[in-house]
C-alpha positions as CSV (number, residue, x, y, z in Angstrom):
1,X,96.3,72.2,84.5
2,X,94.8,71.9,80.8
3,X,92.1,73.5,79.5
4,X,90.4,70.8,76.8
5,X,88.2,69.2,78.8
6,X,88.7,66.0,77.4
7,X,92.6,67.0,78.9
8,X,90.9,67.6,82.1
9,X,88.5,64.2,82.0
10,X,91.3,62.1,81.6
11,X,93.6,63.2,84.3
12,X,90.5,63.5,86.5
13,X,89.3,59.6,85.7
14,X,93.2,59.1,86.2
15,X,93.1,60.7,90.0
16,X,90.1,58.4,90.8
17,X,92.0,55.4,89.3
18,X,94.8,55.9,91.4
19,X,92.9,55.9,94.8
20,X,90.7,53.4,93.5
21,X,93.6,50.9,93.3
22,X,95.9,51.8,95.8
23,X,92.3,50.8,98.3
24,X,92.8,47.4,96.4
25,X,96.0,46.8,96.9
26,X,96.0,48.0,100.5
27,X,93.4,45.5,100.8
28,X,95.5,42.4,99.2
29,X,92.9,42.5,96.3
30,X,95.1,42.1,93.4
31,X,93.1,40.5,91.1
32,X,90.5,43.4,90.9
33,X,93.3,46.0,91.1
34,X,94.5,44.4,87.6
35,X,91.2,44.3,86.1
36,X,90.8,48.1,86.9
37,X,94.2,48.7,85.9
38,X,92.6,46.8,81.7
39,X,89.4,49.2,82.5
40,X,90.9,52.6,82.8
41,X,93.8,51.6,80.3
42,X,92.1,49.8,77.6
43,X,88.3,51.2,78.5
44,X,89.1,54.5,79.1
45,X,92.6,55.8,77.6
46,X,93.0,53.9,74.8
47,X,89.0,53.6,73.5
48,X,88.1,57.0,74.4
49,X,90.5,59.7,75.1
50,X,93.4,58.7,72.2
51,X,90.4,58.9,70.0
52,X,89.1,62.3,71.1
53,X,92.1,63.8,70.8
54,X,93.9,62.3,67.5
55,X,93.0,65.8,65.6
56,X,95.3,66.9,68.2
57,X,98.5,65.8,67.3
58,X,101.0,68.2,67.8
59,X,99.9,70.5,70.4
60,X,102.0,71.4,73.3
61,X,99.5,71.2,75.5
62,X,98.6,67.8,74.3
63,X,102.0,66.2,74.2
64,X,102.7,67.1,77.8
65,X,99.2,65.7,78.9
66,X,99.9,62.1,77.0
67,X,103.6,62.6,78.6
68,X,102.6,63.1,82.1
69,X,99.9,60.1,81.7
70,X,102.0,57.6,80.0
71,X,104.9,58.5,82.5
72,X,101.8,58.1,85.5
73,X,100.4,54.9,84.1
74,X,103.6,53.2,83.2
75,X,104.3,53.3,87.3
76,X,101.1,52.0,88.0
77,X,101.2,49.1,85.6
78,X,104.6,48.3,86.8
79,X,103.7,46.1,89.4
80,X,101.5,43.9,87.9
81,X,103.8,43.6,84.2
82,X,107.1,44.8,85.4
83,X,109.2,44.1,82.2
84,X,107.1,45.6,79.8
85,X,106.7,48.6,81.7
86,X,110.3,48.8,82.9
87,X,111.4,48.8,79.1
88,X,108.9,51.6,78.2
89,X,110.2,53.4,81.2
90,X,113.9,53.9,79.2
91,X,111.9,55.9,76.6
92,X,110.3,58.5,79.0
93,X,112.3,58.6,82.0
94,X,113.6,62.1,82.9
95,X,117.3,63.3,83.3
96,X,118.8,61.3,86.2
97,X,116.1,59.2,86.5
98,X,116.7,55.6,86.8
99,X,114.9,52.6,87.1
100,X,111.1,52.4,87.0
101,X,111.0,49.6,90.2
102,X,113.5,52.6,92.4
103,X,110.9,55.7,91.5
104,X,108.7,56.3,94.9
105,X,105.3,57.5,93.6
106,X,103.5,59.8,94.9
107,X,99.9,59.6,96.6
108,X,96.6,59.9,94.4
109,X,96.3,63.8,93.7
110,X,92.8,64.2,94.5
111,X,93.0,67.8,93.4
112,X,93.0,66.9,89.7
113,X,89.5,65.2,90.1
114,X,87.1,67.6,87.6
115,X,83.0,66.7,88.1
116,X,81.9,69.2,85.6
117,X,84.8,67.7,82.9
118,X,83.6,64.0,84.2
119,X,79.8,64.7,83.4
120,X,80.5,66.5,80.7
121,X,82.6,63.5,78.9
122,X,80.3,61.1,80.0
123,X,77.5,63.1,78.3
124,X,79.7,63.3,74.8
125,X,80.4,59.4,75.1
126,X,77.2,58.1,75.6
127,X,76.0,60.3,72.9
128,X,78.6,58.9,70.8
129,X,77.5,55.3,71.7
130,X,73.6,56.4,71.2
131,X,74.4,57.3,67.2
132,X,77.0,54.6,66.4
133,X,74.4,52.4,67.7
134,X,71.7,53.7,65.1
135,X,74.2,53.8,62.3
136,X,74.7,50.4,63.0
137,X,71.0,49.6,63.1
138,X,71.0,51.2,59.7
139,X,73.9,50.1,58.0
140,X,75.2,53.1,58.0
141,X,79.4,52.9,56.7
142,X,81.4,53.6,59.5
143,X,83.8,56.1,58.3
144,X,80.7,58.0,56.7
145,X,80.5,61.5,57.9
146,X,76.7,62.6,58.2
147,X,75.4,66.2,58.2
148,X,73.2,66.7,61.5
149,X,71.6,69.1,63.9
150,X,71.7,68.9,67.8
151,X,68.6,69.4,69.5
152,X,69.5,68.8,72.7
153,X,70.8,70.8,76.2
154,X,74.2,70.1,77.9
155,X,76.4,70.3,75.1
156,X,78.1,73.9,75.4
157,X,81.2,74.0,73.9
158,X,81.4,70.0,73.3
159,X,79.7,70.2,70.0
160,X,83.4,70.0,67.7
161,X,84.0,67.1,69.9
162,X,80.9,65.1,69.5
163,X,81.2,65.6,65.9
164,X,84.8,64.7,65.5
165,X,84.1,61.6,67.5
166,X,80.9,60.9,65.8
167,X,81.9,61.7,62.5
168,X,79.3,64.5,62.4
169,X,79.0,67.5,60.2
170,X,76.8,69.3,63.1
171,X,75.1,72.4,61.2
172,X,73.6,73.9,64.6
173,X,74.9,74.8,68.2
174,X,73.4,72.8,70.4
175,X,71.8,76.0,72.3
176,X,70.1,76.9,68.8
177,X,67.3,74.4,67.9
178,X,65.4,76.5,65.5
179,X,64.8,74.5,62.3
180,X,66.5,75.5,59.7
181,X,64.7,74.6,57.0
182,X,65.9,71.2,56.2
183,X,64.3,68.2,56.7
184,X,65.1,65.6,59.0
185,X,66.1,62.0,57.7
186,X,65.8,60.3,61.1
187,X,66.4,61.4,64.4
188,X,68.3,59.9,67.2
189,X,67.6,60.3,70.9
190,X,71.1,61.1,72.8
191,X,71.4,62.5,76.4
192,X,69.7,66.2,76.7
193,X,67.5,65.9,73.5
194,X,67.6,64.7,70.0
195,X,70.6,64.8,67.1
196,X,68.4,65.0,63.5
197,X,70.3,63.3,60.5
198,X,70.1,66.1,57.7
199,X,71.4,63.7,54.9
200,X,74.1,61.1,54.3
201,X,71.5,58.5,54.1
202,X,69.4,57.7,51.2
203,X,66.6,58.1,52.4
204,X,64.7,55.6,49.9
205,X,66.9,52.8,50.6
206,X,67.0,54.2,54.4
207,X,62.7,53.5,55.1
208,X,63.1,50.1,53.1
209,X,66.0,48.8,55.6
210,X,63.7,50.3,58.5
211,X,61.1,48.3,57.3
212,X,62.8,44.9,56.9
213,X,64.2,45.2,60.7
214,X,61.4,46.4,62.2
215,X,59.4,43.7,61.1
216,X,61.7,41.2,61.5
217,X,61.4,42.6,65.4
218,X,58.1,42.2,65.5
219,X,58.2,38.8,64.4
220,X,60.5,38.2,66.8
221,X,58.9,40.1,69.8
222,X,55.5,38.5,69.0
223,X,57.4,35.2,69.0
224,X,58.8,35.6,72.4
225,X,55.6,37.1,74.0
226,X,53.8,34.0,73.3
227,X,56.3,31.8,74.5
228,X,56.3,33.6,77.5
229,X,53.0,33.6,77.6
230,X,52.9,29.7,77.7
231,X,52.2,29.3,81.2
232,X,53.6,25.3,80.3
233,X,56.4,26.9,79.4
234,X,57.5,29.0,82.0
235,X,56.4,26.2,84.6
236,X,58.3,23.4,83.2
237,X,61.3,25.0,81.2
238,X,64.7,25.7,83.3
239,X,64.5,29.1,85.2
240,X,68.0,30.0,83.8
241,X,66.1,29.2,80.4
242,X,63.4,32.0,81.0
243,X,65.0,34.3,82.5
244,X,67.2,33.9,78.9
245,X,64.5,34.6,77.0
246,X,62.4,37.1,79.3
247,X,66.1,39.4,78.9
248,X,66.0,38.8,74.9
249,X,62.3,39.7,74.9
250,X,63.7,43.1,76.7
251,X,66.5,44.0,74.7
252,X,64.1,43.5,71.2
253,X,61.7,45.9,72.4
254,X,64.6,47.8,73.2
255,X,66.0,47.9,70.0
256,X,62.6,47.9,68.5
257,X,61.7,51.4,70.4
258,X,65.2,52.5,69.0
259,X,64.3,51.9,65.7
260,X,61.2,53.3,65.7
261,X,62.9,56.5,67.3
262,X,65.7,56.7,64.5
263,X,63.3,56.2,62.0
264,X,61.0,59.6,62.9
């Protein structure tokens, strides 16, 4: 079994793949086995674990992991894209192994699933998510690396890979939140705690875009409340129509409580 816990999420979200869809297809539900099979290939193996572990390259460890789950996945796909998968199968088949469609598959191993490795991904990702969302908010350059500090609990050991995936330069252990002196540009709330932008930013041009969209939120929350607030309105218009705008309304302050957040 590997010992990288991204290693271990992956072949644990694997395990739970694999019962998930053979329940599907025992159940002649083949149009929501596919869709799972695009979810855990594209969602899950390509977006997030090729990317965590691209620094990676070369390992032992690592090639046999992406060997075993490109070997595993290319059986499961074979059903629903059989030529594809049968062609892929000539580059990774074993010694006296023939054709993808003859190899009998083994059940789910339900062994592999890892709850600690599971939470502990899904902490790292929707941290990750949290601060490309506020660098996107600030117009922030994507390949930028920023010097930070986590302030926040639950992120033992995963602090390299938050950073590699977040393109951090994380000065502190997440167990250490003492300040160290430096002062923050903006924060950003993630899972646990709180990830404080040291620099990167300019921090002039950083409080004048802050300004300009949180204003331009404003506008546009005020607008909505009193539309909402238009008893005409909400009476006559289609309920589709408000129910529209009544989620817009939601996501602004949303992104306005963000910004206000980041911007601390």
């Amino acid at each position: 079994m590997p010992t990288a816990v991204e290693d271990r999420w992956i072949l644990s979200r694997l395990a739970r793949f694999e019962g998930e869809l053979a329940e599907r297809i025992g159940a002649y539900d083949f149009t929501r086995a596919a869709l799972a099979l695009y979810d855990f290939v594209y969602g899950e193996l390509c977006d997030w674990y090729i990317e965590l572990v691209k620094s990676r390259i070369g390992e032992p460890e690592l090639s046999a992991t992406l060997h075993f789950l490109l070997r595993e996945t290319l059986q499961i796909a074979h059903p629903v894209m059989p030529f594809v998968t049968e062609e892929l199968w000539r580059y990774v088949r074993g010694p006296g192994e023939g054709l993808l469609a003859g190899v009998v598959r083994a059940s789910a191993d339900g062994e592999a699933i890892d709850e600690g490795a599971e939470a502990a991904l899904e902490r790292v990702i929707a941290a990750t998510q949290a601060i490309r969302s506020w660098r996107d908010d600030v117009g922030v350059k994507p390949g930028a690396t920023l010097s930070a500090r986590l302030d926040a609990e639950g992120y033992s050991g995963l602090a390299p890979l938050l950073g590699r995936i977040a393109r951090l330069d994380l000065r502190e252990h997440p167990a250490a939140a003492a300040d160290d002196g430096v002062d923050a540009v903006a924060s950003v709330t993630i899972p646990g705690g709180t990830l404080r932008i040291l620099d990167g930013v300019d921090r002039d041009a950083h409080a004048e875009r802050l300004a300009r969209e949180r204003k331009r939120l404003e506008q546009e929350v005020e607008r909505l409340e009193a539309k909402l607030a238009n008893e005409a309105f909400v009476a006559n218009a289609p309920a589709p129509l408000v129910a529209a705008e009544r989620e817009k309304l939601a996501r602004l302050r949303e992104q306005l409580a963000r910004l206000d957040l980041g911007g601390q």
